[in-house]
N, C-alpha and C positions, 0 to 999 in steps of 0.2 A: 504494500500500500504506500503510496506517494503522498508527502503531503506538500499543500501548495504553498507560495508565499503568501496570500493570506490566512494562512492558518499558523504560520510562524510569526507574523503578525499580531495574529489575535494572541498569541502565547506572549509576545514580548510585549505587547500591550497590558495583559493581565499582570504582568509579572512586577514593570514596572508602574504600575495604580499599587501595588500591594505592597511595596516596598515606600511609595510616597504617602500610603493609608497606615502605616506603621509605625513611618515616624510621626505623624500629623498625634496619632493615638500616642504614642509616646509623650510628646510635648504635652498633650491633655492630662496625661496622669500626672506630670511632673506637676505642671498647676496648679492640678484637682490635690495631689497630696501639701504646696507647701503654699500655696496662695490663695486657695478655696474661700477664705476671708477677705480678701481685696479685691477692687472693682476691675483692675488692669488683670488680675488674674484667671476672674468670670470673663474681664473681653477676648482674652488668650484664647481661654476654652473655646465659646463661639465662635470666634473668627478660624480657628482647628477645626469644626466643626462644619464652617461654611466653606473651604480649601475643600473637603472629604467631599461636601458635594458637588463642588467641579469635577473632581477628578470621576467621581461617579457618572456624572452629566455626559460627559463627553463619549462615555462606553457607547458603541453602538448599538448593545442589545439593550439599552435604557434608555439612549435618545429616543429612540424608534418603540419603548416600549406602551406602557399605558400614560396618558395625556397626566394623568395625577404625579403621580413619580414624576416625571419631566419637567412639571410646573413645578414641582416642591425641590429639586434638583436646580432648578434654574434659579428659582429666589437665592438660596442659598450661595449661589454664586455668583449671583449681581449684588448682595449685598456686602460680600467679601471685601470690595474698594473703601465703604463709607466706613465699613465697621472699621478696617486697617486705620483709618483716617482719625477717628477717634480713639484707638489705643496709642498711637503715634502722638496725639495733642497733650493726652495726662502723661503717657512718658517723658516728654522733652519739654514743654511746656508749664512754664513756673503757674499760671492764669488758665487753666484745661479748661473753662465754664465753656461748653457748645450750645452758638445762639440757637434763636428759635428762627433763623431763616436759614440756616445751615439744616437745621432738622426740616424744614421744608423743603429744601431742593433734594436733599435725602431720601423723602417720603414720595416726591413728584418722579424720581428717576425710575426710584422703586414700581410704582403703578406702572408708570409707562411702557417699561419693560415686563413687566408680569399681564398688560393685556397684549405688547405683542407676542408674549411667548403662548399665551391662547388662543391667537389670531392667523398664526401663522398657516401657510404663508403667506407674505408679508411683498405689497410690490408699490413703487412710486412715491406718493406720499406718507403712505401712513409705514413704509418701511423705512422712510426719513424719520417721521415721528416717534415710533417705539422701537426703534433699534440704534440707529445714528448717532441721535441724542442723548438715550442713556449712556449711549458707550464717550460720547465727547464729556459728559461729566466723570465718570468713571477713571476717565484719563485725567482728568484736571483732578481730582483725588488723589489720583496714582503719585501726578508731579508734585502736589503741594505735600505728600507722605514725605517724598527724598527730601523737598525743602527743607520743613521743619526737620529731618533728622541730620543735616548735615549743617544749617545755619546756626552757628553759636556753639559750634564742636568749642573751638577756639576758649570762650568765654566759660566753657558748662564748668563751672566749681565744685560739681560732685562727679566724681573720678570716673567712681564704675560706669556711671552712666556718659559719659564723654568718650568712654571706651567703647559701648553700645554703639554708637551713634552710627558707624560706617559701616558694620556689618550687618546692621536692623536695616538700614538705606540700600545696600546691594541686595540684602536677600528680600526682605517681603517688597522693594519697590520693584524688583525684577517677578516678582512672584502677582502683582498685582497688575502687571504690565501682561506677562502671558491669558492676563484673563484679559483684558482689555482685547487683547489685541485677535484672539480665539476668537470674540464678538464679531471686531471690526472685518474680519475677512474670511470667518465661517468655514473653515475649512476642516471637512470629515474623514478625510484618510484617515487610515490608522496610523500611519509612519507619523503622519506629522501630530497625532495625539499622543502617541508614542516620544517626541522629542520633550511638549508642552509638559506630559506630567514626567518626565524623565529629570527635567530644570526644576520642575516642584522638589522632588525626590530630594536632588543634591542642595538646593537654596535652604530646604525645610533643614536636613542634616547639618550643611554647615552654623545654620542659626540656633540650633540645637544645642553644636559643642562649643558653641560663642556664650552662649547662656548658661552650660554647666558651670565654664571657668568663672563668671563672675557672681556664679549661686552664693559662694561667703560673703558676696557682698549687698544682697539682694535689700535687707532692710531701707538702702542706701537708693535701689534702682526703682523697688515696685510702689514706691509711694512716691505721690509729688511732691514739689517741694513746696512748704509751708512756707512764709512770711513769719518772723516773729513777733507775740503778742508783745504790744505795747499796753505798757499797765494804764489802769483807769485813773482818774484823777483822784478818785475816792480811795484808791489803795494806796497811790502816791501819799497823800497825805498821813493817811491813820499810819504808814512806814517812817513818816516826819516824826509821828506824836510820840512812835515807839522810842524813835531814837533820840528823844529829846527825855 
């Protein structure tokens, strides 16, 4: 019996989904065991969560499969850009507060793409409208991820996290860049879904053993950083009366 190159395909396609769903589950437990209490640590989880179903999405026997799965496969992996976009702002970011028109164009990409992934397919205008457009916020997501993770390397006063900063930028802006771009030119081969979650594989890995080595320091990376309280006038004072 012969087998074909798409059946070698279909094999090194599984192979490597299984090894990018391994690490993705790995990172999730590392979270789930030492950050399960912090909010950067639940976005960790999720945004692990939303990578798994890309990698899901793209299978051919579940793009193609029931409409439910595919829609719930495809949220998953349009919201991967915003959600990245917001563990990158409490990461790096002294001020994390996300407006409330950031959560609307958030919420507006999200619909847009979730009626064309129910419409499809999708031709002329309205595949400008729920595809195009999601994907050009998606990308301006993707760029403003690197920004914030690489502006103020220079300046970042807490070490570990200044350390973070280049290899958080190379791996998940290149990891949110393959979904962008999976969008923007739809392309179903295997070979080349095969390269997409093959860069997941290794981006997830490297960012993985970039994260163990600064786990001693983690109290330092997984919280923002606070401003110091400035005492009240009332305690300033009664601190006068003691010392007096």
């Amino acid at each position: 019996m012969t087998i074909t190159n798409d059946a070698y395909m279909q094999l090194f396609q599984y192979a490597t989904s299984f090894l990018a769903i391994s690490q993705l589950i790995f990172m999730m437990l590392f979270y789930l065991a030492h950050y399960r209490h912090q909010l950067l640590g639940k976005l960790m989880i999720a945004y692990a969560i939303c990578l798994c179903g890309y990698i899901l999405a793209v299978l051919p026997e579940l793009d193609n499969g029931p409409r439910a799965i595919d829609f719930s496969l495809g949220v998953l992996a349009t919201a991967a850009p915003a959600l990245l976009w917001i563990i990158t702002r409490y990461l790096f970011v002294d001020n994390p507060r996300v407006g409330g028109v950031i959560w609307g164009v958030i919420v507006f990409y999200l619909v847009l793409r979730g009626i064309g992934t129910l419409m499809r397919p999708l031709g002329g205008f309205r595949y400008w409208l729920h595809i195009i457009i999601p994907q050009i916020i998606m990308l301006g997501f993707a760029c403003h991820v690197i920004f914030m993770a690489l502006t103020g390397r220079g300046e970042d006063l807490v070490e570990p996290r200044r350390r973070l900063r280049f290899p958080f930028a190379i791996t998940m802006g290149s990891i949110v860049a393959i979904i962008v771009g999976s969008g923007f030119f739809y392309l179903s081969d295997r070979w080349i879904n095969c390269v997409y979650v093959g860069a997941i594989f290794l981006f997830i890995l490297f960012f993985n053993l970039a994260t163990f080595r600064l786990h001693s320091d983690s109290p330092q990376l997984i919280e923002p950083v606070k401003e110091p309280a400035v005492p009240s006038v009332t305690s300033r004072v009664s601190s006068t009366d003691k010392d007096k």
